[in-house]
C-alpha positions as CSV (number, residue, x, y, z in Angstrom):
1,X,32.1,-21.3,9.3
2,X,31.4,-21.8,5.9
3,X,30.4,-24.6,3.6
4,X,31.0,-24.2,-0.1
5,X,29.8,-26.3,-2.3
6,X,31.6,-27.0,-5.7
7,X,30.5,-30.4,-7.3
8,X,26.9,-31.6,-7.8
9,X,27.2,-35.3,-9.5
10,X,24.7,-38.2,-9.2
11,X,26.8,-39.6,-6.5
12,X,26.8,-36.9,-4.1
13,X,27.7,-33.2,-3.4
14,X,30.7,-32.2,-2.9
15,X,32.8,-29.2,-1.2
16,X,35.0,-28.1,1.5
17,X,34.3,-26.8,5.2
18,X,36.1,-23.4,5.8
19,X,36.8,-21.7,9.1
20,X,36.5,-18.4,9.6
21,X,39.6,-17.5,8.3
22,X,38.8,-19.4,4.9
23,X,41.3,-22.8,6.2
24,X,39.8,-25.8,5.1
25,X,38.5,-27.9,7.8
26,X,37.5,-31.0,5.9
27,X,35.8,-31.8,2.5
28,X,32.2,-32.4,2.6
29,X,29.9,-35.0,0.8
30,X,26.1,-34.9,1.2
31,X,23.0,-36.5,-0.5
32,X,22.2,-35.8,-3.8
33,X,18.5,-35.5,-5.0
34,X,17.5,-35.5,-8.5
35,X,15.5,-32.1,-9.1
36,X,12.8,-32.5,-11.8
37,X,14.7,-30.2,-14.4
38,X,17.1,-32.6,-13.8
39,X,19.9,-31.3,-11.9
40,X,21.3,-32.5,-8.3
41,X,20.5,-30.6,-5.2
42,X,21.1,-31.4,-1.4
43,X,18.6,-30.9,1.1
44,X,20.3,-27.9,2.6
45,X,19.6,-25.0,0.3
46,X,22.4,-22.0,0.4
47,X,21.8,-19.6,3.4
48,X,22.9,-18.9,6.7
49,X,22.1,-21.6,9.6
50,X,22.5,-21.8,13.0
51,X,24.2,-25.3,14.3
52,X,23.1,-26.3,17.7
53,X,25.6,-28.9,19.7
54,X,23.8,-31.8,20.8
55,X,23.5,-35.9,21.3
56,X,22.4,-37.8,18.5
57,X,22.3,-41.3,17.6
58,X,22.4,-42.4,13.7
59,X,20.7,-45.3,12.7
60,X,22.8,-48.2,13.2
61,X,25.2,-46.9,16.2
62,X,25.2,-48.4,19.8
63,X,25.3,-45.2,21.3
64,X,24.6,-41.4,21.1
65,X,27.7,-38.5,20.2
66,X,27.8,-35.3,20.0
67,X,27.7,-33.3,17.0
68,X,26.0,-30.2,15.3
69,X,22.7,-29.9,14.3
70,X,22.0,-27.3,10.9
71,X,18.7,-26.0,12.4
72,X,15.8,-24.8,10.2
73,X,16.8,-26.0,7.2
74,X,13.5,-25.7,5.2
75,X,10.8,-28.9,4.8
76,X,13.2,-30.9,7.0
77,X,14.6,-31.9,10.4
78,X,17.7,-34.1,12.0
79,X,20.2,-32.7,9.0
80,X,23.6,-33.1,10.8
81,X,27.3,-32.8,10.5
82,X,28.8,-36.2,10.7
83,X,31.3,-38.9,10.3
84,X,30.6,-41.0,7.2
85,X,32.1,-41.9,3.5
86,X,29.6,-42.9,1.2
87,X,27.2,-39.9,0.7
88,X,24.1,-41.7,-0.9
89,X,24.6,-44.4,1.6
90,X,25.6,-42.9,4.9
91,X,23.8,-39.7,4.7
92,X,20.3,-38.7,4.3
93,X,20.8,-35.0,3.7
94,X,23.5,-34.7,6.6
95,X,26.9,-33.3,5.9
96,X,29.5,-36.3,5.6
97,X,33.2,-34.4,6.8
98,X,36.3,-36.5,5.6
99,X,39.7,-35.9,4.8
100,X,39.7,-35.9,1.3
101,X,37.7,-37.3,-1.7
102,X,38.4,-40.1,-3.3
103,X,36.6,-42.5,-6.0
104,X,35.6,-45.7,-5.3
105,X,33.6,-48.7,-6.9
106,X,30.5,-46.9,-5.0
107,X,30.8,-43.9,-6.4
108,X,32.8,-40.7,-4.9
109,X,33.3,-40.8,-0.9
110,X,35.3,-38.9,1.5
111,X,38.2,-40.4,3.4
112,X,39.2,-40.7,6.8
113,X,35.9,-39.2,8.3
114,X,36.0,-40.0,12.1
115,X,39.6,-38.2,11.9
116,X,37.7,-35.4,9.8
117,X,34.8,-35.5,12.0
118,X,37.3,-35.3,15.6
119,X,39.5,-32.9,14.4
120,X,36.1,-30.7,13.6
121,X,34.8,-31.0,17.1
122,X,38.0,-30.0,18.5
123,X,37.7,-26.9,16.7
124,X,34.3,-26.2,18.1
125,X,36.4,-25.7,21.8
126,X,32.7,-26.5,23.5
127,X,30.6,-23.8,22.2
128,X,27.2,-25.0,21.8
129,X,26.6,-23.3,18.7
130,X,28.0,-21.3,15.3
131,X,27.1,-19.6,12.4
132,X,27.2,-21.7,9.0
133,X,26.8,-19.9,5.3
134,X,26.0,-22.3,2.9
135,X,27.2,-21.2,-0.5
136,X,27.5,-23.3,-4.2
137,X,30.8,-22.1,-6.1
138,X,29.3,-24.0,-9.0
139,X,25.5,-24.0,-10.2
140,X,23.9,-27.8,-9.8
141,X,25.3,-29.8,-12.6
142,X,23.3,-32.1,-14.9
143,X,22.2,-35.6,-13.1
């Protein structure tokens, strides 16, 4: 899979999940961090990453469910690909998967992300891990 990244704004960063045959799979929303020459990053830096099926349980849910873990992304741990809207409120460097972007009186968010997020897993067919290359179509814009 592939994760392409083509906005970087204060609110979040923004892109589209690709399968292998270059089909979007959802849009994508993720953290952004102000970088001291002031441009946005997230805390996945482009590369290729293994993603490791597993339990997890994000802060606030009753119970644990199964998603993909980016592994080895550098300086940090936990970075997931998950359900969510809001990026600088439901992620903490994870990858948010929704339907489509939309604005909103918090900033940008992706929509429909558990029907993102299921339809995502479905696609998976089980296997316990993939390949993801994270790339940026568009240098990090000014903060």
């Amino acid at each position: 899979m592939k994760l392409v990244r083509n906005s970087f704004r204060k609110d979040g960063v923004f892109g589209e999940l690709l399968d292998d045959s270059g089909n979007v799979v959802a849009v994508t929303a993720e953290h952004a961090y102000l970088q001291d020459d002031g441009t946005v990053a997230s805390k996945i830096p482009e590369g290729t990453y293994t993603c490791q099926r597993g339990q997890h349980q994000l802060h606030g849910m009753a119970a644990p469910f199964t998603t993909f873990q980016i592994m080895d992304v550098p300086n940090h741990t936990n970075i997931l690909l998950h359900m969510g809207n809001w990026p600088q409120i439901d992620s903490d460097g994870c990858c948010l998967l929704g339907e489509a972007l939309a604005a909103s009186p918090k900033g940008q968010m992706v929509t429909n992300s558990i029907s993102a997020f299921n339809k995502f897993i479905e696609l998976q067919n089980g296997a316990a891990q993939f390949l993801l290359v994270v790339t940026n179509d568009s240098y990090k814009a000014a903060y």
